[in-house]
VEXFI-236633 format. One record per residue (C-alpha): residue in one letter; x negated, y, z negated. Coordinates in steps of 0.001 Angstrom, whole numbers, plus 500000, padded with zeros to 6 digits. Layout:
  rest       X       Y       Z
     A       X       Y       Z
...
END
This chain:
  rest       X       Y       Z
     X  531896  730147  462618
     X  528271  730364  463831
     X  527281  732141  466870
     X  524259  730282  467863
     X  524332  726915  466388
     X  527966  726093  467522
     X  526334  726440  471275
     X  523391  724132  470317
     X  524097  720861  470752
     X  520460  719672  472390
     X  517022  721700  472566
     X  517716  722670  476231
     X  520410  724773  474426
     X  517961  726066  472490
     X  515862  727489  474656
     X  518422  729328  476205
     X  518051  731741  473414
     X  515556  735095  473390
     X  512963  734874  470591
     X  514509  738285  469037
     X  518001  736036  468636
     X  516150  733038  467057
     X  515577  734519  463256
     X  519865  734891  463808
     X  519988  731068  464140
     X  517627  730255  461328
     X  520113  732033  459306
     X  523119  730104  460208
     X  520934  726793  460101
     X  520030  727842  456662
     X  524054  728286  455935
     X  524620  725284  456890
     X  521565  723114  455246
     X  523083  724507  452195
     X  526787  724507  452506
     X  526251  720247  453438
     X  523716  719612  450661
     X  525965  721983  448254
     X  528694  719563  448967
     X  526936  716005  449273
     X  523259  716354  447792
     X  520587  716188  449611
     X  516934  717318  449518
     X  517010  720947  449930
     X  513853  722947  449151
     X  511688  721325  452276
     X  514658  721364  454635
     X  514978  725443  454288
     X  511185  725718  453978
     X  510831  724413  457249
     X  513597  725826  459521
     X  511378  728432  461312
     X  508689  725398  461835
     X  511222  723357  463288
     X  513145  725630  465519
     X  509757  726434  466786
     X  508332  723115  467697
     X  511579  722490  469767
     X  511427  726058  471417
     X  507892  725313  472777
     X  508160  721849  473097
     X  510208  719170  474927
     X  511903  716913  472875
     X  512040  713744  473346
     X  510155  713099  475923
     X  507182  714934  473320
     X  507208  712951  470293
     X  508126  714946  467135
     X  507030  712524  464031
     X  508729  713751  460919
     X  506763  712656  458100
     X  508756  711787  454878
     X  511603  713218  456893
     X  513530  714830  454037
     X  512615  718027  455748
     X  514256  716838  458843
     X  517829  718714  458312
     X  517024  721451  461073
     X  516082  718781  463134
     X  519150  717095  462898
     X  521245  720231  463418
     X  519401  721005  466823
     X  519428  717467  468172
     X  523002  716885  468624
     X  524161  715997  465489
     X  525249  718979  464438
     X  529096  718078  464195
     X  528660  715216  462099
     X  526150  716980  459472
     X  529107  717050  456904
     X  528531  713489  456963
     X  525017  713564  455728
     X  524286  710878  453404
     X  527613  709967  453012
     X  528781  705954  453542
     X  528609  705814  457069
     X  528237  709284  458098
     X  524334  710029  459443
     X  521202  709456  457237
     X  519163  711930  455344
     X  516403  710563  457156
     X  515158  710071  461017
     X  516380  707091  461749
     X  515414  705785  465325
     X  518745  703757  465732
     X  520743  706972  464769
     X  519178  709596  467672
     X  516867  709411  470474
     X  515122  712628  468680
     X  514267  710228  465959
     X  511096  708660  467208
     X  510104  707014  464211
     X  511952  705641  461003
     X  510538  707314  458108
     X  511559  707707  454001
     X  508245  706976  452574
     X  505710  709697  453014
     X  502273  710133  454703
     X  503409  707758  457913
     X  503420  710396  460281
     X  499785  710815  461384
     X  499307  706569  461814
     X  502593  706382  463514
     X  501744  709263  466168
     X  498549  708448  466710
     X  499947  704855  467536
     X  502204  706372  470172
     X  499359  708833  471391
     X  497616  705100  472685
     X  500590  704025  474085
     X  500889  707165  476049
     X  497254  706533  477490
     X  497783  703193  478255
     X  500699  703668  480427
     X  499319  706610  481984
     X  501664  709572  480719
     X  500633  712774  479760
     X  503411  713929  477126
     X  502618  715183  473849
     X  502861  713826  470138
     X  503442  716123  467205
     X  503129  714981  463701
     X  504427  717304  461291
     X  503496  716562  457343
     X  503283  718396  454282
     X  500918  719252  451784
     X  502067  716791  449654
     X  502103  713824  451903
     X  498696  714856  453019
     X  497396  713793  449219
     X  497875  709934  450207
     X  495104  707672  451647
     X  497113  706866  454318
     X  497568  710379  455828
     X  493409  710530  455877
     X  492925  707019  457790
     X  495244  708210  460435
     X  493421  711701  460436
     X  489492  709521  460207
     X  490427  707626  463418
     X  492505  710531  464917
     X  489694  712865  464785
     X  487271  710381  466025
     X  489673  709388  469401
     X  489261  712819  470976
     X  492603  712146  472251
     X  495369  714821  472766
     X  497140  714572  469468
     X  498953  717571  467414
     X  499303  717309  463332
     X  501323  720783  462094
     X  500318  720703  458427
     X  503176  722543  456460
     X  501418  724037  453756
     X  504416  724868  451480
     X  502371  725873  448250
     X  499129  727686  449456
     X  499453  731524  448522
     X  497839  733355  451732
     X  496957  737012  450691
     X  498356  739741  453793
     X  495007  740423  455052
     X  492942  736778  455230
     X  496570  735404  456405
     X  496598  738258  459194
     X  493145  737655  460137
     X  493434  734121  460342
     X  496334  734349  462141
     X  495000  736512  464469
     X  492121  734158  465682
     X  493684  731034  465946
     X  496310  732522  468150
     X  493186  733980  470371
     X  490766  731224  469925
     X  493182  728721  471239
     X  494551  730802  474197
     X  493544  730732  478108
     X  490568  733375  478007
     X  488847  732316  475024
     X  489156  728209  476029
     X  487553  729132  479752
     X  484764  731698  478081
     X  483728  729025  475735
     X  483633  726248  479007
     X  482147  728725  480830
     X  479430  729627  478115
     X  478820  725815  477499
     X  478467  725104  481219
     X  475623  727763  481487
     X  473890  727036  478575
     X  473633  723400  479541
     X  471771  724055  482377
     X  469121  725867  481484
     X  465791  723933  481892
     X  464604  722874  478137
     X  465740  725193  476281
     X  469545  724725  477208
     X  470644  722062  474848
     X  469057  723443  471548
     X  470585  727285  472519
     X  473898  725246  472963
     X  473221  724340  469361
     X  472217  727169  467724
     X  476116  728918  469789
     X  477865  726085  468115
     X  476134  726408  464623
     X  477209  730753  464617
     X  480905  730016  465908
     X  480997  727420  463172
     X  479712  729609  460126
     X  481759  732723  461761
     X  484871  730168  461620
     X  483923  728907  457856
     X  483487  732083  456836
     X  487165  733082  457250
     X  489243  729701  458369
     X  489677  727265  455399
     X  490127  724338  458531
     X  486227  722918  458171
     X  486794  719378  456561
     X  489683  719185  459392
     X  486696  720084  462189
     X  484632  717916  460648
     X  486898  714857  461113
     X  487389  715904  464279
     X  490084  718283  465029
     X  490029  721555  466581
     X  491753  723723  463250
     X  494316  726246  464183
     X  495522  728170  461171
     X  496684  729418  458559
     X  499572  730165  460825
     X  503122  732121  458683
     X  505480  729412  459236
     X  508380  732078  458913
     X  506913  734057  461559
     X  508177  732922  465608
     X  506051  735529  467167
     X  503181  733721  465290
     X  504715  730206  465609
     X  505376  729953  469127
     X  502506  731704  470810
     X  500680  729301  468935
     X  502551  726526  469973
     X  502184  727664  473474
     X  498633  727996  473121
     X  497778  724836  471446
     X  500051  722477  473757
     X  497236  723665  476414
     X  495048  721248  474491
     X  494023  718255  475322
     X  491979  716944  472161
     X  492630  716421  468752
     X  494523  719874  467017
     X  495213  720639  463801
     X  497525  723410  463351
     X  498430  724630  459338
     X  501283  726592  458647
     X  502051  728187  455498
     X  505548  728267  454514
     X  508139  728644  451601
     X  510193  726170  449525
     X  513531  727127  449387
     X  513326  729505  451579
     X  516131  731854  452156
     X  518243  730600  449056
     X  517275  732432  445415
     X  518029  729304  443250
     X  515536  727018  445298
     X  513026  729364  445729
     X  512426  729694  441914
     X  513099  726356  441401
     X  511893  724417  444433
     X  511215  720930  442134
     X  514894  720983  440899
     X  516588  721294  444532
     X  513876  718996  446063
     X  516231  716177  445736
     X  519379  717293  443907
     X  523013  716514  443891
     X  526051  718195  444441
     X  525667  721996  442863
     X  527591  725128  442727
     X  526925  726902  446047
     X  527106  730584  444548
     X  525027  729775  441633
     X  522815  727058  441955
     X  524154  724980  438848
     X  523927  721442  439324
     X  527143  719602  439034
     X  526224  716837  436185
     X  528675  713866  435332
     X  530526  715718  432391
     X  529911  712748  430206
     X  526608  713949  428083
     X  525127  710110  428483
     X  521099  710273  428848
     X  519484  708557  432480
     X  517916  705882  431913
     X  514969  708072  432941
     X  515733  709988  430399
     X  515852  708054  427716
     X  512429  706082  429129
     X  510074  710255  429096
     X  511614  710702  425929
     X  510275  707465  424438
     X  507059  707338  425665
     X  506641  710840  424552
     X  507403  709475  420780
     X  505330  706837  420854
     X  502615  708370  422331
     X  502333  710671  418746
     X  501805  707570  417192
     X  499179  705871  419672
     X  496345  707827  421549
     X  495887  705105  423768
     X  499040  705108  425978
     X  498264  707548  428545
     X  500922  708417  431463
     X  500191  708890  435177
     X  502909  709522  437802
     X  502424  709674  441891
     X  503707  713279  442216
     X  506939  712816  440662
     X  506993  713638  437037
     X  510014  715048  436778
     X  511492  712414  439017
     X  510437  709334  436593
     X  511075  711349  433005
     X  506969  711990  432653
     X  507269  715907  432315
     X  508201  715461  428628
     X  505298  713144  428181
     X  503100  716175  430618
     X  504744  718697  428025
     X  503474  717467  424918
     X  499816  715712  426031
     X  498513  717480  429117
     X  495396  715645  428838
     X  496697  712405  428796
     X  499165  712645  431680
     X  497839  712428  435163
     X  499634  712971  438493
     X  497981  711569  441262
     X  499659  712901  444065
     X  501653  710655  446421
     X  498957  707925  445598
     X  500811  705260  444843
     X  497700  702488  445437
     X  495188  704677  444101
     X  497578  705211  440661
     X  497654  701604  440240
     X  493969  701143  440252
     X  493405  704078  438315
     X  495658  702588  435779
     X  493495  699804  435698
     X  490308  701536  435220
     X  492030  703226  432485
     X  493442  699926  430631
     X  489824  698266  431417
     X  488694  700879  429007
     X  491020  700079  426047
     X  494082  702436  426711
     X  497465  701761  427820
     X  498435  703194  430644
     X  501907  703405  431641
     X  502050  703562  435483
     X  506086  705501  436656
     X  506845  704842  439912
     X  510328  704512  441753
     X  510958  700638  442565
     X  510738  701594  446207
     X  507465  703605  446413
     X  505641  700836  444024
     X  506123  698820  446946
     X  503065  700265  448490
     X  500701  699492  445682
     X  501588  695764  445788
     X  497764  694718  446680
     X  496928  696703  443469
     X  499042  695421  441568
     X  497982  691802  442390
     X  494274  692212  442540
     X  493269  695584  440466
     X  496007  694732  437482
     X  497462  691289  437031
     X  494462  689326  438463
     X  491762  690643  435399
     X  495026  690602  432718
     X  494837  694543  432217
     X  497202  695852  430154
     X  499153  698202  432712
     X  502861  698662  432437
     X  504924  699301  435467
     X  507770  701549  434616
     X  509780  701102  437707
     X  512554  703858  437834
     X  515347  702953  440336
     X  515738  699595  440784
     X  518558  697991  442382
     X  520955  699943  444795
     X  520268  704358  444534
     X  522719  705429  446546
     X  522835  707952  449481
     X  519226  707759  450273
     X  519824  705095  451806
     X  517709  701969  453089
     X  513982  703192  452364
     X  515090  703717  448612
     X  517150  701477  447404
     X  515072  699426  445336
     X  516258  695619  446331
     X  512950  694044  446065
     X  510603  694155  443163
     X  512309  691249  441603
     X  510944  689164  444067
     X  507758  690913  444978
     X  506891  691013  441616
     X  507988  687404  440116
     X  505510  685502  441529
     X  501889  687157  440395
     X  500376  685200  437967
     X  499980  687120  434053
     X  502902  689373  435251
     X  505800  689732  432426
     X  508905  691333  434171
     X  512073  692549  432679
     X  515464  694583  432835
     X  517614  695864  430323
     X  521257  695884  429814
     X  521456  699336  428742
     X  519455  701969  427556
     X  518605  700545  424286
     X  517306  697614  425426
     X  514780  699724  427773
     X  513500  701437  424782
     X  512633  697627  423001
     X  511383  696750  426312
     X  509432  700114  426741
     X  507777  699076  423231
     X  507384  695025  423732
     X  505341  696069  426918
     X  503371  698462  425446
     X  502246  695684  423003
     X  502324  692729  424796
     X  498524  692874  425604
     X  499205  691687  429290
     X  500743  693474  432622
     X  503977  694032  432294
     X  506891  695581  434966
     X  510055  696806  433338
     X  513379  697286  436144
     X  515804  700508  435641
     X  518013  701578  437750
     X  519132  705212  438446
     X  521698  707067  436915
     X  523114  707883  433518
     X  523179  704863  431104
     X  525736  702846  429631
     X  526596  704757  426792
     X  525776  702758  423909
     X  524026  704339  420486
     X  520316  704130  420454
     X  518288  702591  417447
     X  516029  705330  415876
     X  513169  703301  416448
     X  512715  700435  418825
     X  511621  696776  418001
     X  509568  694445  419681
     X  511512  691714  422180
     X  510439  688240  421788
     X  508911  687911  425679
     X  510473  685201  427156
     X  513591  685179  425325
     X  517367  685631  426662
     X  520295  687125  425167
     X  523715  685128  424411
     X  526867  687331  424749
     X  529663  685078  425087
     X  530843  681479  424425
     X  532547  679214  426766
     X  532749  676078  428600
     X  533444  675997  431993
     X  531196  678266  433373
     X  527667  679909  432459
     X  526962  683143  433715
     X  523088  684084  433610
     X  522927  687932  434283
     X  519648  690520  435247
     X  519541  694002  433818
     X  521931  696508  434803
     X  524645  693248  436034
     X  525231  692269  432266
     X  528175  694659  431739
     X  529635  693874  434618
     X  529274  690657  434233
     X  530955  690594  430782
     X  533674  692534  432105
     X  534287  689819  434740
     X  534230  687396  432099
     X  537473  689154  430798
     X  538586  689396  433639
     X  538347  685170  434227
     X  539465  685183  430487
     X  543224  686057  431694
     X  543114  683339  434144
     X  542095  680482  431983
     X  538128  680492  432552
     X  535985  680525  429626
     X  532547  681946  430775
     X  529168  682013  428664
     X  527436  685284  429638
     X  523680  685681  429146
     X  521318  688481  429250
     X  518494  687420  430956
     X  516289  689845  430085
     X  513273  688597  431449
     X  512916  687436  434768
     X  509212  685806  434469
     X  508911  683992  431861
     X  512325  682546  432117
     X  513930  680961  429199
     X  513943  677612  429900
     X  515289  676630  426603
     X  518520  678749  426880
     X  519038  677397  430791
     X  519049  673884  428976
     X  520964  675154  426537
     X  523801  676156  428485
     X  523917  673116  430926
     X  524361  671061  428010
     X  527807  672591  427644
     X  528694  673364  431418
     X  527377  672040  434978
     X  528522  675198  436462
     X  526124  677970  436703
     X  526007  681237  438024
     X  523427  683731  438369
     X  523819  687878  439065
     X  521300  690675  439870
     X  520931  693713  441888
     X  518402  692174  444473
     X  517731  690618  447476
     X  518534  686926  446509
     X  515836  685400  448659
     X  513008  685237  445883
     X  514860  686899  443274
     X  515853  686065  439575
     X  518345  683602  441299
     X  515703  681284  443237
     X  513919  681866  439682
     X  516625  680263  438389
     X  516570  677430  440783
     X  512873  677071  440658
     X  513296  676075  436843
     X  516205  673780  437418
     X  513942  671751  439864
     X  511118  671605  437566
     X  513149  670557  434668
     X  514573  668282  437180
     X  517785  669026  436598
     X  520091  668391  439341
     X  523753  667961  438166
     X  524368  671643  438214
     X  526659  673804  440585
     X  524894  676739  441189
     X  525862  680119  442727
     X  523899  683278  443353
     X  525192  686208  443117
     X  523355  689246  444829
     X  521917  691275  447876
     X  522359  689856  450914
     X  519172  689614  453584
     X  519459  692771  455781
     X  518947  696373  454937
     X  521633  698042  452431
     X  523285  701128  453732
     X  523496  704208  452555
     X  526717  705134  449920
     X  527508  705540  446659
     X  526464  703078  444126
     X  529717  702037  443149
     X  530723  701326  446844
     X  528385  699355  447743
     X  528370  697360  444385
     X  532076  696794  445446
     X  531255  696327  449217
     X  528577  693399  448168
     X  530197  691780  444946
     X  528743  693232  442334
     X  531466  694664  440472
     X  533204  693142  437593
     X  536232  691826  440370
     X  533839  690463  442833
     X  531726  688459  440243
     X  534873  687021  439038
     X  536670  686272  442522
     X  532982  684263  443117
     X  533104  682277  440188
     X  536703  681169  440494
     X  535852  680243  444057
     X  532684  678291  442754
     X  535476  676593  440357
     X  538359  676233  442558
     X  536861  676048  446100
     X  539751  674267  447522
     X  542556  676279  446259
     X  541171  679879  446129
     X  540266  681289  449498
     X  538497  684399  449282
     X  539960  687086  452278
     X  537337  690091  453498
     X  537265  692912  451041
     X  538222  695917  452709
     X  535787  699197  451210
     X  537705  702376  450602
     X  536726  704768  453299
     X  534910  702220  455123
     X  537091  702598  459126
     X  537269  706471  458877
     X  533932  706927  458125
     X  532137  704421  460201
END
């Protein structure tokens, strides 16, 4: 079908190619970025804004013995396609197929594990030292956006990159800076000549001579240095870059490989710290993601000749949803909740909020730590501030959370989108963890609801609780059920009583109560009468209801989507020990301790027991341990795929 990419199958293939045949490549890597991501989802807009780019840095470069560090990495499908895995891209981000992501166990091209942004600078300048110290003389490219660069991370890798003076390379792909035809050209134009042969021994040469001149030498050396640099500031927006350090190369037209590669060429000539920017285009080469580059930044299945995005058919609200729309009411009625986001309002449901009170959201940037505090600042002051951040990414705030929000008592809520398994993202999103990162920090009050309703009482209950307060969602449309015009407050602490029965209590965490119900029915046909409880709060447990139910059964089980070392399950055992109660059969009932693979949420639910079967197979083994024996459960698709 394609010409030039069915030949590729390495880089050395590659560069078999002419320069005048590569733009024919970029358009069949293009074709097929969007014919997989068309098919499976994916995130599109950064993959075809960087195809050029990427093509480019393997042309001139040699991969993997130089170190390409992806940073992010959802803009790594090109990379993918050119590095051998080009036959098993229909796979992408399927169960067991390869991962939207570099993933060092999945390619040798991979040289780094990323999913979380603004890693790529610390990482490469981490191999860049271990390059020295053994002696080699390769080179290390870091490659990171715009966005990424927004996060303190990306400038403490760039502080002590700058100041090593070692032979590092950081391609900034500037995907939203408009560069008008004659700066860009200009621009351009110099970087390619200022980094090339003849300009590089002039400037030795000049330096050399002016250094020796008898007393006057060093302070003419000076005054050179001081004209090149107002000559550069005058027409290269690269001086806060030189000033940490780095030699600044740029703007460069990332769609451009006459520009790209002599570039390339002349910059891998360096041996000292090089910044090179490159402006390119969201969504490039596809209509639908070039006006909308947010919407096909991470998007699902869609209609390739179109661009509509294939929903569920159902006309149920996301929990997300259903959490922007909320705030957004309640925020007419109090001035004090404000909103802030880390560069994902649409993401987390905040546009609405954005919409309606533009001076009361604020978007951070992929500043996950800095949010936090922020927040607190802002809830020091008497407002509510209602920090949404993906379960995952409010991983990296955890310090903030601990000492900038729950150690003073500040009134912050944590509206943490995704929790629990996401899906086809894989291992650096699923959001497995904040149960038990979370549970353990003093003044912290953390929930999950049921169902969509319940989110909107807990949305409210935190919002008036006085006291920092986390509330767990995971992704996806809801569970259907009507929604109260107006929420009410929870009673914190409390639980939630479902069923009635005696020989078995079941003790269930947010989005595992229907399931859990459902296996109740299912043990219903087979004799079992189970108790089911909504937990609803996973710190501060109710005690009272845990005493409640052992007083009619010894047998109890607990569910949740997350890890079970340290989640609502050792909770659960935590209380039972300081009660000192000890005539209970306990089983817990979730994630195991290794890193979830990528798939569907509904496979993997199945794969790991967390489907209404599963939870009831479990408990009838926890009744019945010597007559039921449990066999392997095999997951559909799960030998052809893998």
């Amino acid at each position: 079908m394609y010409k030039y990419l069915n030949n590729i199958d390495s880089p050395a293939d590659l560069k078999k190619l002419r320069v005048d045949e590569l733009p024919l490549l970029a358009e069949e890597i293009r074709d097929a970025i969007i014919g997989t991501v068309s098919s499976n989802g994916g995130h599109l807009s950064s993959s075809l804004g960087v195809v050029e780019l990427t093509i480019a840095l393997h042309y001139v470069f040699d991969a993997p013995k130089d170190r390409i560090v992806w940073d992010v990495g959802h803009q790594a499908y090109a990379h993918k396609l050119l590095t051998g895995r080009r036959k098993a891209f229909r796979s992408l981000r399927q169960y067991g197929g390869i991962s939207g992501f570099p993933r060092r166990e999945e390619s040798r091209y991979d040289v780094f594990t990323v999913g979380h942004s603004s890693t790529s600078i610390s990482a490469a300048l981490g191999m860049v030292e271990a390059r020295d110290l053994r002696g080699e003389d390769h080179k290390v490219i870091a490659v990171i956006g715009d966005g990424s660069m927004t996060a303190g991370l990306a400038f403490e890798g760039l502080n002590q990159g700058g100041a090593s003076e070692k032979d590092l390379i950081i391609v900034l792909n500037d995907n939203e800076m408009s560069i008008s035809p004659n700066v860009g050209a200009l621009s351009s134009y110099l970087s390619r000549h200022m980094t090339g042969d003849f300009y590089v021994s002039i400037q030795k040469i000049v330096e050399n001579v002016l250094k020796n001149i008898p007393g006057i030498g060093g302070s003419m050396l000076k005054a050179a240095k001081r004209l090149e640099d107002s000559l550069k500031g005058l027409i290269v927006p690269g001086m806060v870059f030189e000033e940490l350090g780095f030699e600044y190369v740029g703007p460069i037209k990332g769609h451009r490989f006459d520009r790209l590669i002599q570039t390339f060429e002349n910059v891998k000539k360096l041996k000292r710290p090089v910044l090179v920017h490159v402006a390119t285009q969201k969504g490039k080469g596809y209509e639908p993601a070039e006006k909308n580059p947010s919407v096909f930044h991470g998007v699902g299945p869609f209609e390739r000749k179109t661009g509509k995005i294939l929903g569920n058919g159902k006309g149920v609200p996301t929990y997300t949803e259903v959490f922007g729309k909320l705030l957004t009411r309640l925020a007419f009625e109090d001035e004090s909740i404000v909103a802030v986001s880390a560069a994902m309002p649409e993401g987390t449901g905040l546009h609405h909020f954005a919409r309606k009170f533009p001076g009361r959201f604020f978007d951070v940037g992929i500043a996950e730590q800095h949010g936090i505090t922020f927040s607190a600042g802002l809830a020091a002051e008497g407002f509510k501030p209602v920090a949404a951040i993906y379960s995952t990414f409010m991983q990296r705030a955890y310090d903030q959370i601990l000492h900038d929000v729950c150690l003073p008592d500040l009134p912050v809520v944590l509206a943490m989108d995704r929790g629990g398994l996401v899906g086809d993202d894989g291992p650096t999103h699923h959001g497995n963890f904040d149960l038990s990162y979370l549970r353990h920090i003093p003044n912290i009050i953390l929930m999950s609801p049921k169902d969509e309703n319940e989110l909107q009482n807990m949305l409210k209950t935190a919002l008036d609780c006085n006291h920092p307060a986390a509330i767990r969602y995971p992704r996806g449309a809801g569970t259907g059920v009507e929604l109260e015009p107006y929420p009410h407050l929870l009673t914190i602490g409390e639980a939630e009583r479902l069923t009635l029965g005696e020989d078995v209590a079941i003790l269930a965490m947010g989005h595992m109560v229907y399931p859990s119900l459902q296996a109740a029915r299912l043990l219903k046909k087979k004799g079992i009468n189970a108790t089911v409880v909504n937990a609803r709060f996973v710190k501060p447990l109710d005690l009272r209801m845990i005493r409640e139910v052992l007083s009619e059964t010894n047998h109890l089980v607990t569910v949740e989507e997350n890890v079970l070392m340290g989640g609502f399950g050792s909770a659960v055992l935590e209380a039972l020990e300081q009660e000192k109660i000890y005539d209970v059969n306990v089983l817990r009932i979730g994630l195991p301790d290794h890193f979830i693979e990528q798939g569907p949420q509904d496979l993997l639910r199945r794969k790991y027991g967390l489907d209404p079967e599963g939870i009831a197979r479990k408990v009838e083994y926890l009744l019945h341990p010597k007559t039921l024996i449990i066999p392997a459960r095999p997951v559909h698709g799960e030998e052809t795929n893998r």
